[in-house]
Each structure stands twice: as C-alpha cells, then as structure tokens.
C-alpha positions as CSV (number, residue, x, y, z in Angstrom):
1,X,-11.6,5.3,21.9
2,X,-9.9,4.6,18.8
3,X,-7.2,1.7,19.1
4,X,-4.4,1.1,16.4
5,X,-2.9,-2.3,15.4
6,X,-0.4,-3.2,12.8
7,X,-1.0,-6.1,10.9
8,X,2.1,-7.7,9.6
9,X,2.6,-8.7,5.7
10,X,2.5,-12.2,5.9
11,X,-0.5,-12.3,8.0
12,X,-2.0,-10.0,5.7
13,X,-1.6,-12.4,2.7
14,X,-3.1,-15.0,4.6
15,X,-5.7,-13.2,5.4
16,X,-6.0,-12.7,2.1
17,X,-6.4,-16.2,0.9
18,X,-9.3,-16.9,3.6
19,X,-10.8,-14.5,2.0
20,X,-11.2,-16.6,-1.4
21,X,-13.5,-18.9,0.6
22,X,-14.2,-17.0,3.3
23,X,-15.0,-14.0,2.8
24,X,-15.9,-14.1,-0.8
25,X,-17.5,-10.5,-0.5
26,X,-18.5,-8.2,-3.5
27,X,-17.7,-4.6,-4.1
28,X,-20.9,-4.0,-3.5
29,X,-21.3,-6.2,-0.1
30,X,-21.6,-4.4,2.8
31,X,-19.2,-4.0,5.4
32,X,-19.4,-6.1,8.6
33,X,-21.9,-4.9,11.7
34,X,-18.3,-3.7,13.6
35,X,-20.7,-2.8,16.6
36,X,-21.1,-6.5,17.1
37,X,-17.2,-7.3,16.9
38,X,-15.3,-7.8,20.1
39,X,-13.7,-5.3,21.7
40,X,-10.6,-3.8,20.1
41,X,-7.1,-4.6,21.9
42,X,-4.3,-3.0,22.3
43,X,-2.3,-1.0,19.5
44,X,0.8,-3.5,18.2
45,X,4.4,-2.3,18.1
46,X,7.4,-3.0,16.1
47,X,8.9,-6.2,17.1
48,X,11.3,-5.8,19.8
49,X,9.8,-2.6,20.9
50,X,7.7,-2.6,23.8
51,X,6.0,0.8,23.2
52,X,3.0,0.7,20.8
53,X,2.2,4.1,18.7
54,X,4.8,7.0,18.4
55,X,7.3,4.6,17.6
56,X,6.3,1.7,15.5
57,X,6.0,3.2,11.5
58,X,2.4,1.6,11.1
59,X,-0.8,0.4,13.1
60,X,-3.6,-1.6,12.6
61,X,-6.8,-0.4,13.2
62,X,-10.0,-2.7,13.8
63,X,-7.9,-6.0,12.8
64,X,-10.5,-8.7,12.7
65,X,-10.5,-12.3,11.0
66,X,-13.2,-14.1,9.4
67,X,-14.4,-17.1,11.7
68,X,-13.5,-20.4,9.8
69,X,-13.3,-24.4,11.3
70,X,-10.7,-24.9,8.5
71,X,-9.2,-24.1,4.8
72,X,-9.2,-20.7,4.3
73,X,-10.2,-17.3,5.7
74,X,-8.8,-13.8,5.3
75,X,-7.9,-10.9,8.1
76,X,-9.0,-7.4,7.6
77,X,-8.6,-3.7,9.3
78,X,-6.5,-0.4,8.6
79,X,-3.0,0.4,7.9
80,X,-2.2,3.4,9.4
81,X,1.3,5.1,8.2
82,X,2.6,7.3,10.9
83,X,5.9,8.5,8.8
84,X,6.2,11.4,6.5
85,X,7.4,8.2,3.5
86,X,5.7,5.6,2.1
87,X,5.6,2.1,3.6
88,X,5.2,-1.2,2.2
89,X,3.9,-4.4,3.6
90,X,5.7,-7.0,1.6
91,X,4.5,-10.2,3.5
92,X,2.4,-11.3,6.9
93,X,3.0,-14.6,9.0
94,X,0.8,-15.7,11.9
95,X,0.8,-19.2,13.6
96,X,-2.1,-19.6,12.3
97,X,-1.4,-20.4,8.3
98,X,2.0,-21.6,7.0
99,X,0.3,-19.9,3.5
100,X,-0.5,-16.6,3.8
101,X,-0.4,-14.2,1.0
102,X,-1.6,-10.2,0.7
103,X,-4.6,-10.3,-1.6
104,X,-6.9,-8.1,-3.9
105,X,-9.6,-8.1,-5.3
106,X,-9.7,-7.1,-9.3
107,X,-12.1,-6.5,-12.1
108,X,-11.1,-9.5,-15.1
109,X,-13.5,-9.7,-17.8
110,X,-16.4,-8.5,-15.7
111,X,-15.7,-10.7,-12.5
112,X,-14.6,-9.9,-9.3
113,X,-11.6,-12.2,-8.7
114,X,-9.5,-12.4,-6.0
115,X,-5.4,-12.6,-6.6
116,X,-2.0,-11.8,-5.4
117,X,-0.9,-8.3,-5.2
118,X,1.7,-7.6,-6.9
119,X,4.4,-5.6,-4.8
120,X,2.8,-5.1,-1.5
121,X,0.3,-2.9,0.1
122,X,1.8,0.8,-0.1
123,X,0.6,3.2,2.7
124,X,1.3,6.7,2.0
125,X,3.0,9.0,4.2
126,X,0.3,9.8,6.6
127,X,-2.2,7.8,5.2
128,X,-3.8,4.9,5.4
129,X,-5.0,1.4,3.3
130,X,-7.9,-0.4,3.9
131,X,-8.5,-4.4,4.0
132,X,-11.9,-5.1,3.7
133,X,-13.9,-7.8,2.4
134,X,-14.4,-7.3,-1.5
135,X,-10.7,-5.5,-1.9
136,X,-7.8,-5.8,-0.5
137,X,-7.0,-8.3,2.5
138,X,-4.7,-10.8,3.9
139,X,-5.4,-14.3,2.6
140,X,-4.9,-17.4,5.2
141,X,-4.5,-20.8,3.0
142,X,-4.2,-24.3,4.9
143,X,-5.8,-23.1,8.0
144,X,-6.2,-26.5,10.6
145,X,-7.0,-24.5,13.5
146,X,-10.6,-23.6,14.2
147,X,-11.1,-19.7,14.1
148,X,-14.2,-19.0,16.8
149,X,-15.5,-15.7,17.4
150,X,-13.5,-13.6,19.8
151,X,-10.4,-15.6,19.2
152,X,-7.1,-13.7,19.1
153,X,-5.0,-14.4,16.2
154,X,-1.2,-13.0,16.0
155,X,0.1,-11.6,12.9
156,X,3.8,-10.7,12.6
157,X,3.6,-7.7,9.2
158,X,7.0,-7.4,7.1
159,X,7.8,-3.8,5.6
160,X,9.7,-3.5,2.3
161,X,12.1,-1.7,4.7
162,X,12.9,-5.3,6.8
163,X,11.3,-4.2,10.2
164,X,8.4,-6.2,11.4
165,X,5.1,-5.1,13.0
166,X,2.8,-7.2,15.0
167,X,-0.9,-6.8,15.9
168,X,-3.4,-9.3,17.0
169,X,-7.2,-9.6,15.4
170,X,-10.4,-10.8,16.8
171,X,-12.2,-13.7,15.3
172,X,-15.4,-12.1,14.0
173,X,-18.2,-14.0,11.9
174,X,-19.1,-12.5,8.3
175,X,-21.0,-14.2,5.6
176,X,-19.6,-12.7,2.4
177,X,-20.1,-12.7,-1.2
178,X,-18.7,-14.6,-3.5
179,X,-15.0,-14.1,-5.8
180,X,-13.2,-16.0,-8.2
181,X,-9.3,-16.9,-6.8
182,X,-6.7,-16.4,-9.6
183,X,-3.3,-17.3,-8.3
184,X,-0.9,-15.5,-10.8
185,X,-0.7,-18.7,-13.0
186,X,-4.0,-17.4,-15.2
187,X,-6.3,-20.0,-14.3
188,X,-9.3,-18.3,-12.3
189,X,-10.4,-20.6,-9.2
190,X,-13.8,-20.2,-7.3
C-alpha cells in the first residue's frame, strides 16, 4: 500500500539542517533499510482541508526524520505534484525547530557540502523530488526535543503559491556520512 504525505517547506528546511549533523550522508551512502522504518501514516492534506489526496496539490511519501537527542537533524521522503504546473516549496515549520531551512547538498571544490537552496524545491507537474540523505532535505537547527524512533513529528510545508501542506514523519535511526555546512555567508562548516 503506498501512502502519500506532504511535507511542508519550513519543515523541510529544518530537516535540512539536521541533516548537517545528522545525517551527514555521502552521494555515495546508501539509502536507509526503509523495511525497518515504522509504518507509514496517513497521506497529509492542505491545511484546512480535511480530505488527503485528490485535493491537496502535493504529498509526501515515506516522510521520516533522523533520530536525534538534540541540535540538529534533517527530515526526508518524496514530493509528489499532483497538478498539471509546477509547485514550489518555499519554507517548512514543525514544532519541533524554530530553525528550519530546505537544504542541498552540492559539489564545492571537490566536497560534498551541505547549504541553503536557493528558491525552493520545484516539483514538476506530475512529478516528483526526492529528500534523501546526501541531496536534498529539510534541515532542523536548534532541536531541544529528543527525536526517538517511531516518534511522530508534524511539519506544516509552504508553496510559493501561499497554501500550506501538512504531513507527519516517523522518527527513524540512520548513521550517515559526513558533509560540510555552508550557510550562504561562504564560510564552509562541518
């Protein structure tokens, strides 16, 4: 059964920066054992609708965050566009970060370092855009909450368009590799 979840912007960025110390994975790294991740829930929907799928403009699929007891860690998963356009995730909140920003992960001089994305994650029209550990994720910053396996974390995604879309992800434990962090102001961070 495949189950969809939209992840919202803000949430994705934080998962983004969790990421930096969290999941820290390579290119090359490989991708979590998703048999051993909790099971999926159910697909999120626009906020204020109560109807997930047909109406809500984007899902999630698989969202899952790194486990973490504090700092930062990173949320992962699938955008799914269900519109004939383009859509943009511009931001992501969750209750769980006050500091979330959408992250990915670039080649600079021969390193793999981690930074914000300029502009968004685009999905095109019936497409989709992976987060995964090594490319492109939502980066949590200033985490204070512990993240255990099987926890369910909100996220709250925010189109380019101004409608919101929330999923929720399962706490999952991944050792990844490791990234620089380059926040935008050209210093490179590990």
């Amino acid at each position: 059964m495949n189950i969809r979840r939209v992840v919202p912007a803000g949430l994705l960025a934080l998962l983004t920066a969790a990421a930096v110390g969290a999941c820290g994975a390579q290119q090359d790294a490989p991708a979590p054992d998703r048999a051993a991740a909790p099971a999926a829930t159910p697909a999120a929907a626009p906020s204020g609708s109560g109807t997930p799928g047909a109406s809500s403009p984007l899902t999630v699929t698989d969202p899952w965050v790194k486990t973490a007891k504090k700092g930062m860690t990173a949320a992962f998963g699938t955008l799914v566009n269900h519109t004939a356009a383009d859509v943009t995730v511009v931001s992501v909140s969750s209750p769980l970060s006050s500091m979330i920003e959408l992250h990915e992960v670039a080649d600079v001089g021969g390193k793999a370092v981690m930074r914000p994305k300029e502009g968004g994650f685009t999905i095109p029209a019936h497409g989709t855009h992976p987060l995964q550990p090594g490319g492109d994720h939502i980066m949590l910053m200033g985490v204070t909450k512990e993240v255990k396996p099987g926890a369910r974390i909100p996220f709250t995604l925010t189109l380019k368009d101004g409608g919101t879309v929330e999923f929720t992800a399962i706490g999952k434990d991944f050792a990844g590799g490791n990234e620089n962090y380059d926040s935008g102001m050209g210093k490179g961070h590990s």
